[in-house]
N, C-alpha and C positions, 0 to 999 in steps of 0.2 A: 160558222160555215162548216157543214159537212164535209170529213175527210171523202177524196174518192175513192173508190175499191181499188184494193191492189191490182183484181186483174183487169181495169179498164183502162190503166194510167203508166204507163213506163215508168214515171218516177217513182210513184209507189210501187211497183214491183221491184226495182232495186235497191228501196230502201232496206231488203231484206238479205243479210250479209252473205247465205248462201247461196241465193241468184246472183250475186256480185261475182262469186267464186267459181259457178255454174259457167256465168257468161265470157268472164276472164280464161279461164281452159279454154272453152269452144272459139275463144279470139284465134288458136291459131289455128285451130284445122275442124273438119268435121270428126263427130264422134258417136260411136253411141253409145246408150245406155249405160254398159256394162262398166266402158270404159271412163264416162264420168261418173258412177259410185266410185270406181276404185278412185279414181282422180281425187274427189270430195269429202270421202269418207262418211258417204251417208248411203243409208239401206235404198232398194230399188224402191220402194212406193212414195219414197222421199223428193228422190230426185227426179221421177215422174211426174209430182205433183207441181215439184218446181218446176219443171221443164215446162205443164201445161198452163202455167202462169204467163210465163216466157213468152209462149207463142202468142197465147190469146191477146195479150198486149203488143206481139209484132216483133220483137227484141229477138228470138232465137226462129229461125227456118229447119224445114225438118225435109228431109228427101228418103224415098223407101229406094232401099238396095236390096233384092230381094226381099228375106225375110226380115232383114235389121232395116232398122231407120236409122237415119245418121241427121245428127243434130251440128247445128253451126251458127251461131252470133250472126244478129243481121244487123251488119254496121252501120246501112242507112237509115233504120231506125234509134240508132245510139247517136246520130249527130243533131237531134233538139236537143240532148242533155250536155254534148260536148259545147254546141253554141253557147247553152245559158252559164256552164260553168268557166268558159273563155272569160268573159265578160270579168271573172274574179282574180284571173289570172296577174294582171296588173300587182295585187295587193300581195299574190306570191313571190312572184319578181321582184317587191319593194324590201318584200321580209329576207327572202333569202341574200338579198344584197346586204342590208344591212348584218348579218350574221358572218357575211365573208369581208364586210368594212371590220369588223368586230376580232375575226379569228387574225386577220393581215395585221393588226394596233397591238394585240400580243403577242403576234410573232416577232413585230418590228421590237419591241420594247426585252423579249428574250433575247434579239441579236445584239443590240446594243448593249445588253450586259453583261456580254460575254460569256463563255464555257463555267459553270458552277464550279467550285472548287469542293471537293469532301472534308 
């Protein structure tokens, strides 16, 4: 089966870890340009190209303020990928339980042996 294109598919477009980082900045506020290179550490034609990835897939909204455009996360496109990864949520819940069943069994077993002696 054919992969889809990056820019037709939300999930392939954030398969790609500096869209991830792109889109995590812009979660809390609008910004532009300028401001996510410095944010990302990637040159301006970089983070243009990601940004026009972004869009085209629906994932980031762009507003002109004058002469700047101000970019921002469009969250109601990010909730088909929140849905489908809820769904695994369960298996993280089970894991991290068990981790803190795990760290609570050698703490108990530290207390009961009481203060180390040198």
């Amino acid at each position: 089966m054919a992969r889809a294109a990056t820019t037709s598919d939300p999930f392939n477009a954030v398969a790609e870890p500096r869209r991830r980082q792109i889109l995590t900045f812009l979660a809390g506020n609008e910004h532009d340009v300028t401001e996510i290179v410095v944010a990302v550490g990637l040159d301006q034609p970089s983070v243009s190209k990601h940004l026009g990835v972004l869009r085209r897939v629906g994932l980031v909204r762009v507003r002109r303020n004058g002469r700047h455009r101000l970019y921002r996360t469009n969250a109601q496109a990010l909730k088909p990928m929140h849905d489908w990864t809820e769904s695994f949520e369960r298996f993280w819940h089970h894991q991290l339980q068990s981790v803190k069943e795990r760290a609570e069994r050698t703490q108990a077993k530290i207390d009961r042996s009481g203060p180390s002696r040198p």
